[in-house]
C-alpha positions as CSV (number, residue, x, y, z in Angstrom):
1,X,0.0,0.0,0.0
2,X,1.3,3.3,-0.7
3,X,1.3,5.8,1.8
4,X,1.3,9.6,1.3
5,X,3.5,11.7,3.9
6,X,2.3,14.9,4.7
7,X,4.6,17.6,6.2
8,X,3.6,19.0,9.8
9,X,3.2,22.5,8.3
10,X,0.8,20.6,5.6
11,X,-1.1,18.7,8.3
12,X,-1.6,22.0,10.5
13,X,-2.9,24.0,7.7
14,X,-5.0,21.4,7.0
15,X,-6.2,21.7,10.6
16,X,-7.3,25.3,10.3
17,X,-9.3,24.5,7.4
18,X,-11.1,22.1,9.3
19,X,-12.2,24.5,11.9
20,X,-12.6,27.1,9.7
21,X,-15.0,25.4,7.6
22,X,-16.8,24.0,11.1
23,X,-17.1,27.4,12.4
24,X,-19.4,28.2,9.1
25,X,-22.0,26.8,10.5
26,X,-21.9,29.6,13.4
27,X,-23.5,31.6,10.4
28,X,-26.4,28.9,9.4
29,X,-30.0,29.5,11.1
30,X,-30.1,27.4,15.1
31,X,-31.5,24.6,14.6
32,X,-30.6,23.2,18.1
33,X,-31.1,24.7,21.4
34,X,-27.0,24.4,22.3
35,X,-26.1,26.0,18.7
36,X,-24.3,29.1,18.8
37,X,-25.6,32.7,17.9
38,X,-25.5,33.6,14.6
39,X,-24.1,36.5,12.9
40,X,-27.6,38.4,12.8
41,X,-28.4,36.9,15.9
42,X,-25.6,38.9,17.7
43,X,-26.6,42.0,15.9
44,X,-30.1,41.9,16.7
45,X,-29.0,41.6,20.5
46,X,-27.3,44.8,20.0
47,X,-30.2,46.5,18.7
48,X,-32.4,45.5,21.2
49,X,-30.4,46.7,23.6
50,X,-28.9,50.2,21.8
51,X,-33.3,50.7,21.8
52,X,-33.3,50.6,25.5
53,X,-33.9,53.8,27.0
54,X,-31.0,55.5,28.8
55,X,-28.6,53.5,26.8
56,X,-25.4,54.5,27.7
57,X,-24.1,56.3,25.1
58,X,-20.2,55.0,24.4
59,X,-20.3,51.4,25.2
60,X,-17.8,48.3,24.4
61,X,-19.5,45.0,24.0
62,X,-17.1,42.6,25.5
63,X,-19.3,39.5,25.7
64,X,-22.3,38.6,23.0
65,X,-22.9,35.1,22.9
66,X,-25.8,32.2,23.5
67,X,-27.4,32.1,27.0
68,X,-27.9,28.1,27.2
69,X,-31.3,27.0,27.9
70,X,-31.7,24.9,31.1
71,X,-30.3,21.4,30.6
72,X,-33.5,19.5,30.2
73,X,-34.7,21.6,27.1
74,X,-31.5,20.6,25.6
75,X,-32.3,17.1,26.3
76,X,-35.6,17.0,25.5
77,X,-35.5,18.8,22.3
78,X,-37.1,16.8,19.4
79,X,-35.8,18.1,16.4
80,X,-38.2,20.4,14.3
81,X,-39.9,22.1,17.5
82,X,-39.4,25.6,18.5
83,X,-36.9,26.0,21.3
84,X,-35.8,29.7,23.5
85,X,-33.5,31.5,21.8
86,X,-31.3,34.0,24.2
87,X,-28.3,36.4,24.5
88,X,-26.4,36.9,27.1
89,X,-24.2,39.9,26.8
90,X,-21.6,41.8,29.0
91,X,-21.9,45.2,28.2
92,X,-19.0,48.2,29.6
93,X,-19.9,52.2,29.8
94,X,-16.6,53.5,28.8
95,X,-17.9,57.1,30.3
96,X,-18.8,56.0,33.6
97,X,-16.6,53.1,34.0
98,X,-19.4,50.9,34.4
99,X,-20.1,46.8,33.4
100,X,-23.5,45.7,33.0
101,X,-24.6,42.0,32.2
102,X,-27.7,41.4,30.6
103,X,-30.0,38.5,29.2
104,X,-32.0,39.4,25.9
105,X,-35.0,36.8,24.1
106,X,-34.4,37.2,20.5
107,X,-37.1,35.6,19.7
108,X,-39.5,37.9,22.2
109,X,-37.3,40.7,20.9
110,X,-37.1,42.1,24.9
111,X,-35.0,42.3,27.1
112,X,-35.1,40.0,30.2
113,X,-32.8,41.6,32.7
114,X,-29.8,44.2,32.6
115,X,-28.0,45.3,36.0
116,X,-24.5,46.6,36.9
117,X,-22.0,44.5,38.4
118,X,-20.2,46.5,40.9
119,X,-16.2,47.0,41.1
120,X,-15.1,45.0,38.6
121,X,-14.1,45.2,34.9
122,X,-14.7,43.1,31.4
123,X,-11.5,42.2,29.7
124,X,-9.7,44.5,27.6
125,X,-10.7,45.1,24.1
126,X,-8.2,45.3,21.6
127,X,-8.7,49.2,20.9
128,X,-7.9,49.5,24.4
129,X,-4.4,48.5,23.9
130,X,-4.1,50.9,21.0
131,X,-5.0,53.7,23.4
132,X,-2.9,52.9,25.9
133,X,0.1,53.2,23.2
134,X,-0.9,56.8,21.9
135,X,-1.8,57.7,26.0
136,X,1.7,56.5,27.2
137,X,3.6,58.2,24.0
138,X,2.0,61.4,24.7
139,X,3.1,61.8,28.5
140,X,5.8,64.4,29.2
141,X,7.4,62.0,32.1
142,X,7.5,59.1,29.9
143,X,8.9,61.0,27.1
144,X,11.7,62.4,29.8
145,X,12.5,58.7,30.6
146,X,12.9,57.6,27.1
147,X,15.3,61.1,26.4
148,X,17.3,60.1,29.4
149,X,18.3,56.7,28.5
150,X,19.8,58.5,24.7
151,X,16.1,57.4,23.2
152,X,14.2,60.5,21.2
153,X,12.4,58.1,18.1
154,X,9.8,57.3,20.1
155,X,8.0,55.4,16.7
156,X,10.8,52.9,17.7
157,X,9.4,52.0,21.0
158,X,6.8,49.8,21.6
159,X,4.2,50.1,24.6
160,X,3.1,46.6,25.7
161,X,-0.3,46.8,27.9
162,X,-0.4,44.5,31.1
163,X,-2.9,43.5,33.9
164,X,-2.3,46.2,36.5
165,X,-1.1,44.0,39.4
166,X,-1.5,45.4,42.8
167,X,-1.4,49.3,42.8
168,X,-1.7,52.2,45.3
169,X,-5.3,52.4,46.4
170,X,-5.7,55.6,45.8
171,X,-5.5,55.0,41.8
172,X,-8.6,53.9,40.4
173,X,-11.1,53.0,37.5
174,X,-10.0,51.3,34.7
175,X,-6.2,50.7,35.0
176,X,-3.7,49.2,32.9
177,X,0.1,48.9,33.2
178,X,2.3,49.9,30.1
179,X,5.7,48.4,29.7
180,X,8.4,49.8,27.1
181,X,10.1,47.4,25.0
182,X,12.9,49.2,22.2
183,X,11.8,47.6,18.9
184,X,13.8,49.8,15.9
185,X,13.9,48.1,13.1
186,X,13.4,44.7,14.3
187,X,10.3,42.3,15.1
188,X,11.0,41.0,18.3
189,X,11.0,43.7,20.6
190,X,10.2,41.5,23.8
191,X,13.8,40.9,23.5
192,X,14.9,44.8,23.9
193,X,12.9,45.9,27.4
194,X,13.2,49.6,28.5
195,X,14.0,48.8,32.1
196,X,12.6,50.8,35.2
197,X,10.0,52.7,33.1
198,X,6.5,51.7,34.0
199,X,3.0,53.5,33.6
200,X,0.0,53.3,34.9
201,X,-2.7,54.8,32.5
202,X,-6.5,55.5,33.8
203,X,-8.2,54.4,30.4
204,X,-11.4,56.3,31.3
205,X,-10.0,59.3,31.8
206,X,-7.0,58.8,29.2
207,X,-4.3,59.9,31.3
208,X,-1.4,58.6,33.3
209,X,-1.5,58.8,36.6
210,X,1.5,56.9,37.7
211,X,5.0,56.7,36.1
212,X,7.7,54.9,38.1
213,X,11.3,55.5,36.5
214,X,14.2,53.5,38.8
215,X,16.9,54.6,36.7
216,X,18.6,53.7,33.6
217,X,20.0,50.4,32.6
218,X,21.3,49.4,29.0
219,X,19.2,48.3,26.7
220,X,20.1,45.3,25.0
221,X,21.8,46.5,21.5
222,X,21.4,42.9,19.6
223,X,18.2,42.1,18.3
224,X,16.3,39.5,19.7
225,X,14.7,38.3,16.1
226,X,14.5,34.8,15.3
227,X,14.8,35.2,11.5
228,X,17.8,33.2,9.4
229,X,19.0,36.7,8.5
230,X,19.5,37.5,12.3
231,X,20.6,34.3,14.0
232,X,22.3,32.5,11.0
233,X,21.6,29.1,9.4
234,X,18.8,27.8,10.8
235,X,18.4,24.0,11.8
236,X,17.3,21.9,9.5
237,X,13.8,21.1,9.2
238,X,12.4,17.7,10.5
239,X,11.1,14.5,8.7
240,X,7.8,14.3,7.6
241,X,4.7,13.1,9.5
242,X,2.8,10.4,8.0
243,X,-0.5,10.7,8.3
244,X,-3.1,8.1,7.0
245,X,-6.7,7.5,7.6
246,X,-7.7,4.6,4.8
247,X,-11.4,4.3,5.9
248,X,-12.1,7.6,6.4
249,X,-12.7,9.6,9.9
250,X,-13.6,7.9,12.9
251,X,-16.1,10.8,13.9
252,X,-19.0,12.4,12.4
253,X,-19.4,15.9,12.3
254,X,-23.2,17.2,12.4
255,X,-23.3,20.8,12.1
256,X,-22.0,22.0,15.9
257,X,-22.1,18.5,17.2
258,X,-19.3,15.6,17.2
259,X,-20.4,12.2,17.6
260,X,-17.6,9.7,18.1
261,X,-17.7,6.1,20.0
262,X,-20.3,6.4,22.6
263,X,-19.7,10.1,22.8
264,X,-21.4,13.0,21.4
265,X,-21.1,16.4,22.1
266,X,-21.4,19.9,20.9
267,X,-19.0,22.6,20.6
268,X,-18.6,26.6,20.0
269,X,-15.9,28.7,18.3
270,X,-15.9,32.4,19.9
């Protein structure tokens, strides 16, 4: 029998495809209570709630997903009858610094419940990390530091956001801790840290309100890249993988659902 090898970088490429072509069903009409919300599903949870009154006005959606019925309607359900379809969203008032959680019927087009969850915060959202770049950058300490350690191209450092860690009580809101790392022309800048220079930056308000500086200490003057340009000859790349299923897959995949053995279950891509 001949058998077809298959490099790794083939086999994980063939991975992605797999899941990529799974998660298009996210995008098909629910036709299970446990399937996840669609693409218009998601959006009309939005507008449900934008129609609310006293809407906050700048919000961040962190969390939009399905809110799973109680176990039994999952069990029960015979396919072909109509099952609750709901949101569950987590919702953040950039302006107040506020997080609200809230249930929505989709099919009821109402809202169920919204209430604030007091003192704490939804994760960051990727803009937020962007702002805390162009916020650090544009501090007249943090410019200082960088001056004082011989660094005035600040387009050649890189702010990295991190969790805030434990602070000084008397700094609050929404906080995040910005690191410097000296890229310049290279990719790896997590190799190049700007030591002693730390921020703490009040996303709400868009302003630093902490910068500790503990002194100057060399920055690494090597790159840290991993490319053949700047380490050399790189090792040489290992034996295939053989990979062979002759009778096919031993699992069936149903829309959202994997059977297998004496196993099935259901799965969802956020």
């Amino acid at each position: 029998m001949k058998i077809k090898k298959i490099c790794p970088v083939s086999v994980c490429c063939q991975l992605i495809v797999f899941f990529v072509l799974s998660a298009s069903t996210l995008f098909a009409e629910a036709i299970h209570p446990l399937d996840p919300l669609d693409a218009s599903e998601i959006e009309s949870a939005v507008k449900i709630l934008r129609a609310m009154p006293n809407f906050p006005k700048e919000v961040l959606f962190s969390t939009v997903q399905l809110n799973e019925p109680p176990k039994a309607e999952a069990w029960n359900y015979k396919a072909g009858t109509t099952f609750r379809r709901e949101a569950f969203a987590i919702v953040m008032d950039r302006t107040r610094n506020k997080t609200f959680e809230s249930l929505i019927d989709l099919r009821g087009k109402k809202i169920i419940s919204w209430k604030e969850i007091a003192d704490v915060q939804p994760l960051i959202f990727d803009r937020e990390y962007e702002d805390l770049r162009r916020i650090v950058k544009a501090d007249a300490r943090w410019q200082a530091a960088m001056k004082k350690r011989g660094i005035t191209e600040f387009d050649k450092v890189e702010v990295d956001g991190w969790a805030v860690g434990q602070v000084d009580p008397k700094f609050t809101g929404r906080l995040m801790r910005g690191l410097s790392y000296f890229k310049g022309v290279g990719d790896n800048y997590y190799g190049r840290p700007i030591e002693g220079v730390i921020a703490i930056v009040d996303l709400t308000r868009g302003v630093v309100v902490d910068l500790t500086d503990t002194g100057v200490v060399p920055v690494s003057e090597k790159s840290q890249d991993f490319s053949e340009a700047a380490i050399g000859k790189l090792r040489e790349k290992p034996k295939p993988l053989i990979i062979t299923q002759p009778d096919g897959a031993s699992y069936t995949l149903r829309g959202n659902e994997v059977v297998w053995q004496k196993w099935h279950f259901r799965y969802t891509m956020h």
